[in-house]
N, C-alpha and C positions, 0 to 999 in steps of 0.2 A: 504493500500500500504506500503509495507517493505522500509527503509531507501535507499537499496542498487537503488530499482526500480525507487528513485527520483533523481538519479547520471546523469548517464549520458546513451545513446543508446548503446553503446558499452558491457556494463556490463549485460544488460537482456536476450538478446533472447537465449545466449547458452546454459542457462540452458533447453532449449528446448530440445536440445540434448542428456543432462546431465537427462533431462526427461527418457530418456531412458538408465538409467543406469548411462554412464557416458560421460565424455567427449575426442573427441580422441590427443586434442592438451596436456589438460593436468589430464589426466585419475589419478584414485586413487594410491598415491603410492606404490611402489612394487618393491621392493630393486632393484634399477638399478647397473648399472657400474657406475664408479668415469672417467674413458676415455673412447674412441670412439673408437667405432668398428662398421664398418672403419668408418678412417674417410677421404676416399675419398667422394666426390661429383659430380656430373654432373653441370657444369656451358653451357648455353645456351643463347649466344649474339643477339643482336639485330638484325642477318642475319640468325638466325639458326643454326652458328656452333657453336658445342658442344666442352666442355676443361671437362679433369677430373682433378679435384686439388687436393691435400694431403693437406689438411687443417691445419697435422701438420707439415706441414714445414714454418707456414707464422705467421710472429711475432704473437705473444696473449699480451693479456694484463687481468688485473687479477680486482673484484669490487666484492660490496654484491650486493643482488637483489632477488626478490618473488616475488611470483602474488600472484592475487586476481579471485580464482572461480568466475564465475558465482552465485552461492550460496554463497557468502559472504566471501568464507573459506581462510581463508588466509595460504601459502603455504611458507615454507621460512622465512626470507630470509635466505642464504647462499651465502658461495663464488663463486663465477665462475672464471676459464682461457680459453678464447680461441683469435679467432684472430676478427678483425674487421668486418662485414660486406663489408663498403667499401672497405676494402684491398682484400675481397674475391671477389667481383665482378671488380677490379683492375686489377685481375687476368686475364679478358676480356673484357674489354676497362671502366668498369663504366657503371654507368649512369647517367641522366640527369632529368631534370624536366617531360622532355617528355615521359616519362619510367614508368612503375609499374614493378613488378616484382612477379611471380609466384613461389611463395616454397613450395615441392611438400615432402612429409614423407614419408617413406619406405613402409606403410601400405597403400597409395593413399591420404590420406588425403591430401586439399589444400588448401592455405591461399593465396590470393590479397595482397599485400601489397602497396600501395602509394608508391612515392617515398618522401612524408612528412613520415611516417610509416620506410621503410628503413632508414630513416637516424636519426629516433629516437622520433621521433616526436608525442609522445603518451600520454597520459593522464598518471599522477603519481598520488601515494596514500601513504597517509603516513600510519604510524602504525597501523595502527588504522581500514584504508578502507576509511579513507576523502581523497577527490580527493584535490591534492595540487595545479598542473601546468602541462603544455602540454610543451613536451620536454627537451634538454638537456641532453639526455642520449648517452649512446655508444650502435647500435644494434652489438652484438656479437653471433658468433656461438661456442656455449660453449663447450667444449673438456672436460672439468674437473671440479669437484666441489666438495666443501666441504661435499655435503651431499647427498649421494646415491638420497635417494627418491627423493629429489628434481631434479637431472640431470636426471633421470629416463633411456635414450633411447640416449645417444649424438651421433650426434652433436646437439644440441639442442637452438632454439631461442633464444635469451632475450636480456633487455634492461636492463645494468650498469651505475649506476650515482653515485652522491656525498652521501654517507649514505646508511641507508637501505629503498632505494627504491622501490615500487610495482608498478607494472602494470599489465595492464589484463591478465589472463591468456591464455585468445584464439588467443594469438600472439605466444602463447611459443611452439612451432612447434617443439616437438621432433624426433628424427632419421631424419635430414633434409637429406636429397638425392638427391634432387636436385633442383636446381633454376633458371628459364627460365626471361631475360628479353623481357617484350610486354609493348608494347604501352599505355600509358598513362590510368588510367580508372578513371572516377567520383566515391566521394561518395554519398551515397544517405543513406534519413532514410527512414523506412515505420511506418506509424502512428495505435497504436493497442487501442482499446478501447472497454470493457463492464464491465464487472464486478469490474474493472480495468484498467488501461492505462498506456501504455506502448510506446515503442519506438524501434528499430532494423536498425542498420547500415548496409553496406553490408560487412563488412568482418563477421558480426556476423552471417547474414545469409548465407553466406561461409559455414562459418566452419560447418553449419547445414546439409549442403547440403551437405559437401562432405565426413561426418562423416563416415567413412563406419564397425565402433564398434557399432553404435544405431539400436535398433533393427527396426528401424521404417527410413529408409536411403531416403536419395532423390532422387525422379520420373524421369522417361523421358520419349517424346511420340513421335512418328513420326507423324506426320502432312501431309496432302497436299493439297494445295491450287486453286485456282478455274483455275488457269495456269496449275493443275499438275504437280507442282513442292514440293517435299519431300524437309522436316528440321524437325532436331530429336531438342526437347524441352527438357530441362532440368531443375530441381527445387527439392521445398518443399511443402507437402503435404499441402493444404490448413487449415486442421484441426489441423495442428501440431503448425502454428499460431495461429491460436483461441486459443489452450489452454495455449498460457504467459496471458489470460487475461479473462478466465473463470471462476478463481476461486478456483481451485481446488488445490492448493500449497502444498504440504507437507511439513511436521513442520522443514526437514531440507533445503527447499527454492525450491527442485527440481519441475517444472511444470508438470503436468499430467494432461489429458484431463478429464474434468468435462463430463462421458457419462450420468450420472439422468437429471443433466442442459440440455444436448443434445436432450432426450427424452421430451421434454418438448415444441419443436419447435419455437423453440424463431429464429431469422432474423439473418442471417449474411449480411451484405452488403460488396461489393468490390466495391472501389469508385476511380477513375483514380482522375489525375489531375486536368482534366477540369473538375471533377465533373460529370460524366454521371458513376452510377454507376449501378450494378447488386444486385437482392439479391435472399439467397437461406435458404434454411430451415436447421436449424440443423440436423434435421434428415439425411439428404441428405449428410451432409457435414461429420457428426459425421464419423472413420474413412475410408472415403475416397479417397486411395491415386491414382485415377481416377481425382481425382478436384486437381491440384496444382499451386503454384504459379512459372513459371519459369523464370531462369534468365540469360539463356544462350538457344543460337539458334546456332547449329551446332557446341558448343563446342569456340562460341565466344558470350560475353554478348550485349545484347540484344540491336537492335538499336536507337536513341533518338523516333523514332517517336513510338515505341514499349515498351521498356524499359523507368524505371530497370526492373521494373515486369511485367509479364501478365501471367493472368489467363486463364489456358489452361487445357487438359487432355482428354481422353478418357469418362470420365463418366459425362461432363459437359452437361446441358439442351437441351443446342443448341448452336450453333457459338455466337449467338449474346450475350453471357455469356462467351466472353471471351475477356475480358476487357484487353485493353494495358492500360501501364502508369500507372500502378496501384502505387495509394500513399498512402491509407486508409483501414483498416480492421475495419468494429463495428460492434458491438451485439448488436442489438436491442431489444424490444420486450419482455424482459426478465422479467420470473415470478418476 
């Protein structure tokens, strides 16, 4: 197990993505703009109505700041100016504790954020990739920055503090386009374990899901239930989590699905909360994006007696293989 994988849930599963080439929040650099274009936004209040704001008309304030890949890589830091977070959602009433907020990227890409997350409240890192303290920072929407590749695409996410600061990178939300406040949502982890072990938040499995640069993007099924009543499911590929923990790592950190391990029929198990879990054969799982795990029903995340996860899809055994409340992924069996 790599240093980075003993950190913390937030830093592992993107590389999942990043499996797939790369990542969409903070993709390989590739000489951006130093300003935003545009840098209008779509703001969306807690009733539905829409404001467009000129992001450069609203104080900025200026800080150094970098992330941290997923793969280790550390990005940055450099300076950034743009205007606050809060001052941009200011702009239509705020929010509250009772709030998340949805920030949506030009390309569809979409990030959850808390309203602990909006207001700065993230794990830092120092120089190095040691995780130091949770919070304290300023979230800004960056207009300008000292270093092309790093602003890549503005207006673009990030968190400014005291020094040269890091945090993750699958916060750093470039070409932000727009921001919808909803209603409060949980975190939750999901627990990974075979060849290795691991861990997944859900902004991480977010970002997996709504990656739409990976060549390998996230599922959705229409369902109907014993009423006849239609909900279109949403998610990640069941096998796309098995591989953070098959084994199969490439030497610069990215995850790619172990298929010789797969051919070999070793157990996956999917194990809810209570414990009542499913199990299926590698083979069966190896890529199939018919088995997934979803985490939104109708385009709203999934209910407590349901969610966060359940295991769904067109190519699963039978109904009773598809497990709510899913909390656990492991590999068994294995040669």
């Amino acid at each position: 197990m790599n240093r980075r994988k003993s950190l913390i849930p937030l830093v592992l599963a993107l590389s999942v993505c990043l499996l797939f080439l790369t990542s969409c929040a903070n993709d390989d650099v590739s000489g951006g703009k130093t300003t935003a274009e545009p840098t209008e936004i779509v703001l969306i209040d807690r009733d539905g109505e829409e404001k467009t704001v000129d992001l450069s008309k609203l104080e900025s304030i200026t800080g150094d700041s970098g992330f941290i890949k997923s793969t280790g890589t550390i990005v940055g830091p450099a300076s950034f100016t743009g205007p606050k977070l809060s001052d941009v959602l200011a702009e239509i009433g705020g929010i509250t504790q009772d709030n998340s907020l949805i920030v949506t990227a030009g390309d569809g890409y979409e990030m959850t954020l808390t309203y602990e997350q909006a207001m700065g409240n993230v794990m830092t890192y120092d120089s190095e990739g040691e995780p130091k303290k949770v919070g304290g920072l300023d979230t800004v929407l960056a207009l300008e920055s000292s270093a092309d590749e790093v602003l890549e695409k503005a207006p673009r996410l990030c968190y400014l503090g005291d020094g040269e600061i890091l945090t993750d990178g699958h916060f750093w939300i470039k070409e932000v386009a727009k921001i919808k406040v909803v209603p409060a949502v949980e975190d939750w982890e999901l627990s990974l374990s075979g060849i290795e072990e691991a861990s997944m938040d859900r902004s991480t499995f977010e970002s997996v899901a709504t990656c739409g640069r990976s060549t390998h993007p996230g599922q959705e099924f229409e369902d109907t239930n014993k009423k006849g009543e239609k909900a279109v499911y949403k998610g990640v590929p069941l096998w796309v989590m098995v591989s953070v923990v098959d084994g199969a790592d490439d030497e610069d950190g990215h995850y790619r699905f172990n298929r010789d391990l797969s051919q070999t029929g070793y157990t996956v198990q999917v194990i809810a909360v209570d414990g009542y879990k499913v199990e299926l054969s590698s083979k069966d799982v190896a890529y199939n994006d018919g088995i997934f795990l979803a985490y939104l029903k109708d385009d709203q995340p999934l209910d407590k007696d349901s969610g966060p996860l359940q295991l769904t899809g067109p190519k699963l055994p039978s109904k009773q293989h598809s497990v709510k409340q899913v909390a656990e992924i492991k590999l068994v069996n294995l040669p």
